[in-house]
Residue, then its C-alpha position, 0 to 999 in steps of 0.5 A: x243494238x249496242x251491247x251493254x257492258x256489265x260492271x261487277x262492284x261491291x261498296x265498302x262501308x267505312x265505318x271510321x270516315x262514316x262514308x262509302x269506298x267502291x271495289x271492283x272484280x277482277x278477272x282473277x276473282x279478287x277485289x281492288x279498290x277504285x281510285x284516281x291519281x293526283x299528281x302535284x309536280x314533286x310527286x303523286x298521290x293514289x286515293x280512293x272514290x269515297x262518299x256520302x251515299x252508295x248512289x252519289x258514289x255510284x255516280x262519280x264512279x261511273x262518270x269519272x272512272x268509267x266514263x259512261x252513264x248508268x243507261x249503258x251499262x249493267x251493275x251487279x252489285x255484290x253485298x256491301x261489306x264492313x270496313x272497321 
């Protein structure tokens, strides 16, 4: 049996860019966003997963950051909290 690794989120409604950010648990019992880094040869840039909807964001998050299916792993998600 594989052992399903489980993944604590909580998504952060922008209400300014009208989308959705994904933070993450850490071990300490804070929150850190999720992002990726863009490197463009004079330098690099730090930016956030964001989308239209929960589940598109869900998605890319779990398929680029993750690198694994929802099949494989057990979300418990947090409530979503307002980012005005």
């Amino acid at each position: 049996m594989i052992d399903e690794k489980t993944i604590k989120i909580r998504f952060v409604h922008r209400k300014g860019h009208n989308n959705y950010a994904i933070q993450r648990r850490t071990w300490w019992g804070g929150w850190k966003y999720i992002g990726y880094t863009i490197n463009m040869g004079y330098g690099s840039v730090y930016d956030y997963y964001t989308a239209d909807t929960r589940q598109k964001l869900l998605h890319v998050v779990l398929e680029n950051y993750y690198k694994t299916d929802r099949r494989f792993v057990n979300v418990h998600e947090y409530p979503t909290i307002k980012h005005y």
